[in-house]
VOTI-770773 format. One line per 10 residues: their letters; for each residue x, y, z of C-alpha. Coordinates in nm, 3 decimals. Example, Ala and Ser with C-alpha at 12.3 -4.5 7.8 and 13.67 -1.06 7.14 Angstrom:
REM VOTI-770773
AS> 1.230,-0.450,0.780  1.367,-0.106,0.714
END
This chain:
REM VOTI-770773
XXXXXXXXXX> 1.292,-0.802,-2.018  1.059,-0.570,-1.820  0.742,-0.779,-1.809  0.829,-0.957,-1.499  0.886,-0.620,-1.360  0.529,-0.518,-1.446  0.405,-0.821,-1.304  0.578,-0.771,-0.959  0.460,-0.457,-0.968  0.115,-0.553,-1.031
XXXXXXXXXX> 0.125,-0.826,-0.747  0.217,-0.612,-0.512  -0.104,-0.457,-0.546  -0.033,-0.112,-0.727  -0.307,-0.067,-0.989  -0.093,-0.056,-1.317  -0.207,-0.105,-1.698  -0.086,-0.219,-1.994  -0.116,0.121,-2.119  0.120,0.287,-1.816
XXXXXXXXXX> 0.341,0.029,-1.957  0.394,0.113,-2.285  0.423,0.433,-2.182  0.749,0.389,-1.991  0.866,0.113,-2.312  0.844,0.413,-2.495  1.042,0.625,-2.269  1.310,0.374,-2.256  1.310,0.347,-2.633  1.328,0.751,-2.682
XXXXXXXXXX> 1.673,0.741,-2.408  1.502,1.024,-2.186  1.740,0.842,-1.874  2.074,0.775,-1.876  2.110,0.422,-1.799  2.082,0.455,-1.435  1.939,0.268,-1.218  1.860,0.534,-0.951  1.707,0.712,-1.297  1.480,0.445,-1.418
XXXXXXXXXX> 1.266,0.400,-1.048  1.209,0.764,-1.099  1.105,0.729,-1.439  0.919,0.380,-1.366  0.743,0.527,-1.063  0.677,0.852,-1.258  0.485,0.645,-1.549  0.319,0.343,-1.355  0.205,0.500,-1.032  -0.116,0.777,-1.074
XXXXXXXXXX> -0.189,0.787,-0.705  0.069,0.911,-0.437  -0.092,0.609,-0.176  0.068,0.373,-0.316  0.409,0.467,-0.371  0.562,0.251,-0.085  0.372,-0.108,-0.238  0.579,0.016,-0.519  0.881,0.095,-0.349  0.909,-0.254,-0.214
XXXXXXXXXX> 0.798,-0.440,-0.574  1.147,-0.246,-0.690  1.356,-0.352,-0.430  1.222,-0.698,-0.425  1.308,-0.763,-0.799  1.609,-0.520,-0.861  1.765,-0.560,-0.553  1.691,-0.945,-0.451  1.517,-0.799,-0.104  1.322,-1.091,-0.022
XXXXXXXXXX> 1.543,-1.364,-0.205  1.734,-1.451,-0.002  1.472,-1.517,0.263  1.196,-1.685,0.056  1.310,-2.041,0.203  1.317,-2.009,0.562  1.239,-2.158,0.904  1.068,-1.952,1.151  1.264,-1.758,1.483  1.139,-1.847,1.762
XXXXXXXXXX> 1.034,-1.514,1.916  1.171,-1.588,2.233  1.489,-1.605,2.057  1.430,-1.189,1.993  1.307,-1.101,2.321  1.523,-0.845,2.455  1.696,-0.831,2.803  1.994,-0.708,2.866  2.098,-0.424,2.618  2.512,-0.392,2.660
XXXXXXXXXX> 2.721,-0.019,2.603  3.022,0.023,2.356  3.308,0.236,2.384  3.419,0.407,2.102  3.728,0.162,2.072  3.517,-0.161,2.133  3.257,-0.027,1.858  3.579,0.017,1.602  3.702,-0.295,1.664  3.369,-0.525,1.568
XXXXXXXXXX> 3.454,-0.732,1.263  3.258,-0.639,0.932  3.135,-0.975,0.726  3.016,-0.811,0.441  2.755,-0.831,0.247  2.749,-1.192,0.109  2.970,-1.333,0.398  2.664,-1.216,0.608  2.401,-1.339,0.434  2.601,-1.705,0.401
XXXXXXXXXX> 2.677,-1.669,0.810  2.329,-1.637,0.859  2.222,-1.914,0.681  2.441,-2.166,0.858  2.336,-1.999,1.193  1.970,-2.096,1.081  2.091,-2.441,1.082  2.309,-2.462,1.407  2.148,-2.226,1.701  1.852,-2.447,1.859
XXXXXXXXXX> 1.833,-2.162,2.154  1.772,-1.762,2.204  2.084,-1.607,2.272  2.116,-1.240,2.442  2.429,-1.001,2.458  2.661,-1.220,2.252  2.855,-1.160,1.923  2.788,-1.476,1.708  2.479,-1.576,1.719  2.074,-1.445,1.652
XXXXXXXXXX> 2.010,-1.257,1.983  1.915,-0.929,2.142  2.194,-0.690,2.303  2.495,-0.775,2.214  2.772,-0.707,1.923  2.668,-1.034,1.700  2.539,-0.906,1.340  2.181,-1.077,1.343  1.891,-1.015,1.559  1.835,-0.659,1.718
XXXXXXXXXX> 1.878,-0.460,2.015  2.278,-0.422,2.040  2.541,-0.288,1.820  2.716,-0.381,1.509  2.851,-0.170,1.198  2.631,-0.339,0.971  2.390,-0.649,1.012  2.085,-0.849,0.923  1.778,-0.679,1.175  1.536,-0.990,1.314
XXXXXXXXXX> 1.261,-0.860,1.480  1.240,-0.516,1.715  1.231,-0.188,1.581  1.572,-0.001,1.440  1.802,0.154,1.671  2.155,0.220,1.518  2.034,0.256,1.164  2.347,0.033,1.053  2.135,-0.291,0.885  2.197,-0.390,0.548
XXXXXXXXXX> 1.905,-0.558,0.560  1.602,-0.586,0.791  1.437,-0.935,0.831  1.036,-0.860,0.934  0.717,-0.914,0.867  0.580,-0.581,0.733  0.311,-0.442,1.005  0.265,-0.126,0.770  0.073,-0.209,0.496  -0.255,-0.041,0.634
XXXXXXXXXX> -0.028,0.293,0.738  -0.242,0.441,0.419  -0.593,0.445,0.595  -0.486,0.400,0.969  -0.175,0.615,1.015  -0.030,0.944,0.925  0.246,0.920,0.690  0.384,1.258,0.625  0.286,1.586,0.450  0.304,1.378,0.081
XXXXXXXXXX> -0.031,1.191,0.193  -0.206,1.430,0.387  -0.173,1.651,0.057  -0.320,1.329,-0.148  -0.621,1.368,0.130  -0.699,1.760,0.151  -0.712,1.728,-0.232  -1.052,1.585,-0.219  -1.144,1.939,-0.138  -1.133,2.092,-0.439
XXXXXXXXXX> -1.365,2.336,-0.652  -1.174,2.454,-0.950  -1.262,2.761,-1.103  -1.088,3.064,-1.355  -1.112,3.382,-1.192  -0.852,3.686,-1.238  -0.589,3.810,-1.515  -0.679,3.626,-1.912  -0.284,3.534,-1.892  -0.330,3.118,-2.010
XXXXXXXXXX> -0.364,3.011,-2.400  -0.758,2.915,-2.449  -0.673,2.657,-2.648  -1.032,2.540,-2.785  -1.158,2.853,-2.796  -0.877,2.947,-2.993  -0.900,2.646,-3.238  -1.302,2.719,-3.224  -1.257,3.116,-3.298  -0.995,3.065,-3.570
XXXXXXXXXX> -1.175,2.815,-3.787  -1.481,3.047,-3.749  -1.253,3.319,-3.896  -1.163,3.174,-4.211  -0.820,3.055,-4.072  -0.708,3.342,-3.959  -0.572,3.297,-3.649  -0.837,3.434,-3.354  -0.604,3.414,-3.039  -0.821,3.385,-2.725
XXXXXXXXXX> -0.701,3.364,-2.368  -0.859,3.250,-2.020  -0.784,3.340,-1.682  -0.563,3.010,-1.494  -0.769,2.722,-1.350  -0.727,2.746,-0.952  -0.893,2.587,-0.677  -1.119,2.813,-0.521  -1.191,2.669,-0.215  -1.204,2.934,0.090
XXXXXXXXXX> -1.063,2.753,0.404  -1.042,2.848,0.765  -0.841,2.650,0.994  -0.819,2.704,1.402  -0.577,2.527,1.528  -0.571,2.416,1.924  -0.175,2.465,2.090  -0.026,2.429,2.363  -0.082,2.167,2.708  -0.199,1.858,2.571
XXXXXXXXXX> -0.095,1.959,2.185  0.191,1.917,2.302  0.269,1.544,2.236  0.082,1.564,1.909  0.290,1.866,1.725  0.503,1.643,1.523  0.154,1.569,1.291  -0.028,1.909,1.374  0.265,2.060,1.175  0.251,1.792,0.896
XXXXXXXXXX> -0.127,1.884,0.829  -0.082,2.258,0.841  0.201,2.241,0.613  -0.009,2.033,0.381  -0.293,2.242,0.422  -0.092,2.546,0.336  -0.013,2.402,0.030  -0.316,2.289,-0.145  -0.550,2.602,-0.038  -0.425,2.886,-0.190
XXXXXXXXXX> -0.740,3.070,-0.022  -0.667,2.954,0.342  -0.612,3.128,0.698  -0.585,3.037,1.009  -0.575,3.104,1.367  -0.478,2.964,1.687  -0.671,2.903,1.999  -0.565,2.701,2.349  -0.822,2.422,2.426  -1.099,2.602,2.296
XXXXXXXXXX> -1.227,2.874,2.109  -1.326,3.262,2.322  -1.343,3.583,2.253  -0.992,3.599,2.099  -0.756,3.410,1.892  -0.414,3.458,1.782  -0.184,3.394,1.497  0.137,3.393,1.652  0.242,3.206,1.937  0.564,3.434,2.095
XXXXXXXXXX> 0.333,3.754,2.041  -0.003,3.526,2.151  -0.099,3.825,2.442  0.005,4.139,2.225  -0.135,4.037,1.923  -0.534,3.904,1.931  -0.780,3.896,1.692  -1.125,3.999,1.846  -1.357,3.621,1.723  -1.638,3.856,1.643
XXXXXXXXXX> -1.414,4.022,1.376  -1.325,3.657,1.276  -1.681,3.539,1.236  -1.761,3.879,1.034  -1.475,3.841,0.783  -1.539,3.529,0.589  -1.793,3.419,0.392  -2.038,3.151,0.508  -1.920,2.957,0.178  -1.589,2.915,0.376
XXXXXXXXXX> -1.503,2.567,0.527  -1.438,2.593,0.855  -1.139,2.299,0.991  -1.087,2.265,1.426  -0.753,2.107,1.483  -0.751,1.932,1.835  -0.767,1.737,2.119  -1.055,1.818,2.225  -0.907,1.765,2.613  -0.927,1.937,2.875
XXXXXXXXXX> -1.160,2.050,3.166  -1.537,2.034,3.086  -1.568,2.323,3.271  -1.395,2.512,2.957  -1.625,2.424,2.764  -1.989,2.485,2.934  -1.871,2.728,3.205  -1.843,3.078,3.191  -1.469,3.166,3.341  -1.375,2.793,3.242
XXXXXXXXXX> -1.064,2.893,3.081  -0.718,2.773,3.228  -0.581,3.082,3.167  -0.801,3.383,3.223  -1.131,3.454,3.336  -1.363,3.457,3.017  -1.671,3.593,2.968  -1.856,3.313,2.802  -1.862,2.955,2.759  -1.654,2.761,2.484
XXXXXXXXXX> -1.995,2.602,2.382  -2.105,2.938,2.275  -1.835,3.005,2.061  -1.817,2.653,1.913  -2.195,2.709,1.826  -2.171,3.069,1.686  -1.847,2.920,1.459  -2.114,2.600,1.328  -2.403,2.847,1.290  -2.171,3.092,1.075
XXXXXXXXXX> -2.012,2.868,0.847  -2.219,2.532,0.765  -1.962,2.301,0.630  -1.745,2.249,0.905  -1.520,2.005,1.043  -1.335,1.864,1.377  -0.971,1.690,1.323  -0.873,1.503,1.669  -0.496,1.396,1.653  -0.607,1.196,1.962
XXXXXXXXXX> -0.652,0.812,1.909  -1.010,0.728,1.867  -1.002,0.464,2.089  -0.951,0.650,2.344  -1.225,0.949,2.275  -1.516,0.757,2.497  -1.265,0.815,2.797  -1.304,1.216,2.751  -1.598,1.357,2.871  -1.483,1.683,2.678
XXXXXXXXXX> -1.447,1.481,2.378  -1.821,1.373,2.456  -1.928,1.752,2.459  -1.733,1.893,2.186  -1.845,1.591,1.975  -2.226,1.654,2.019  -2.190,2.104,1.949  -1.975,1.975,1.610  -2.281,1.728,1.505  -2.093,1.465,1.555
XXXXXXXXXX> -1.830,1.583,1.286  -1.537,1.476,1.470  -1.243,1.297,1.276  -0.911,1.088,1.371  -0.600,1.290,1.251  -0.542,0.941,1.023  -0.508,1.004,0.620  -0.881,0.781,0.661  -0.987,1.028,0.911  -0.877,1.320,0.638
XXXXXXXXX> -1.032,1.188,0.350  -1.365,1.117,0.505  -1.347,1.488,0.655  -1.306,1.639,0.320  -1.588,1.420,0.132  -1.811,1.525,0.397  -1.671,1.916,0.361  -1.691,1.913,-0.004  -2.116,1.816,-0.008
END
């Protein structure tokens, strides 16, 4: 009964086999759920998806053909837009809020359906019909205890259902989409190596070394595989960081993660004689950048995490610094980090579009080599296939 499951699945362009199939047959078979249905999308999503990107094509290929998403909605006229134009947005009491009449959930989905059939106009602050503003329980923009969402973005978090064309499908390459995806792009840095403590069972060498001893079994162990990768990550805060911390902090929790072997430091605008690791103790607690530039190994990849804005003055002028009077230019600094440690690598949380409009951006760009990447999960992946040459 499954097989048009594995075809929706398929269609919805999440590259499953035959083979993942089976495999989740057989789970079925061997009762490793209970019969759940909140169990079996784990399980299903456990044994047909082998890449983290495209867990939300799956998400919808489940609700579409377990939960009827899109049935309802496969036959339909178009809504005008004007019809979801918003202009008037009205405010609820408490009392007025209580007293809005639920359909439920099949009543609503009928009510809409004759609506599709009656309005010929837009509407706006009303209660019956598909507008913007008002109380009714289809289109967007107002207020109602549950509803059907037409167009405009969520506001009360109250729809059953949300009537859309989905504008995210490229969120995988062009937007970040949480710590879970950055962590599926930092892991094409990886060098795996075992160094350390012999605590993990060798298992071939064990079969190998107990054959060779007449059967006797030759127990040999191996230190644990690790990535080995030696990371250093400067991260720009404060001022114009300001409006970008919400993904800064996504990345450096990701980061922190999946390099066991990183450390980092932060710096405002760009890099000087000093750097800091924590913000509330930023003036009592510096790190002299000449100790920084001593301490790691030139094997170490070396990750800027900014803007890139700001005066250009801070970065080719001596004294350039908005805060204190220092004693040689950014540039310097910048070049002394790319001499010291080859593979290195800018991330710009700024929109790339708008880089040609910052003549900082312009110089920073051209001391990095041109290594400069969006703060996207495309930006992040081409960053760590160029860091991992």
């Amino acid at each position: 009964m499954l097989i048009d499951f594995f075809f929706t699945v398929k269609d919805a362009g999440v590259p499953v086999s035959i083979k993942e199939f089976l495999t989740l047959l057989e789970a079925l078979e061997r009762q490793v759920i209970s019969p759940s249905t909140d169990e079996f999308y784990f399980l299903s999503r456990l044994t047909l998806v082998k890449d983290e990107a495209h867990f939300d094509k799956f998400d919808r290929a489940f609700g579409s053909y377990f939960k009827g998403i899109d049935a309802v909605f496969e036959k339909h006229p178009e809504i005008p837009l004007e019809w979801l134009k918003q202009r008037m947005q009205r405010e609820l009491t408490p009392e007025q809020k209580a007293a809005i009449e639920k359909f439920g959930y099949d009543k609503l989905l009928e009510r809409l359906q004759a609506l599709m059939k009656e309005q010929k106009e837009r509407h706006e602050g009303g209660s019956k019909w598909i507008g913007t503003g008002g109380v009714s329980p289809f289109g967007h923009g107002g207020y109602n205890p549950e509803g059907i969402r037409i167009g405009g973005p969520g506001k009360n978090r109250s729809a059953v259902k949300v009537w859309e064309e989905r504008q995210y499908k490229d969120y995988d390459s062009e937007r970040e989409l949480g710590t879970r995806n950055i962590k599926v792009a930092l892991r094409r840095l990886r060098r795996f190596a075992r160094e350390g403590a012999e605590d993990e069972l060798a298992l071939d060498d064990t079969i190998r070394a107990t054959a060779s001893n007449a059967g006797f079994l030759d127990i040999r162990m191996q230190p644990e595989r690790r990535n080995n990768i030696k990371v250093l990550m400067l991260l720009d805060v404060g001022g114009s960081m300001d409006d970008h911390i919400a993904r800064t902090e996504e990345l450096f929790s990701a980061a922190r993660t999946e390099f066991k072997n990183m450390e980092f430091f932060y710096f405002h605008n760009c890099v000087y004689d000093y750097l800091w690791k924590s913000n509330n103790r930023r003036h009592a607690e510096r790190f002299d950048t000449w100790d920084v530039l001593r301490r790691y190994t030139p094997d170490t990849k070396l990750i800027f995490v900014g803007d890139a804005t700001m005066s250009p003055y801070e970065v080719t002028q001596k004294g350039g610094s908005v805060e204190y009077n220092n004693a040689e230019a950014g540039a310097a600094w910048l070049q002394r980090f790319t001499s010291t440690f080859p593979h290195y690598a800018w991330l710009n949380p700024e929109p790339e579009g708008l880089w040609q409009y910052r003549q900082s951006i312009a110089l920073i760009r051209q001391l990095m080599s041109d290594r400069m990447f969006g703060l996207t999960i495309d930006g992040l992946e081409r960053a760590m296939r160029m860091l991992s040459k």
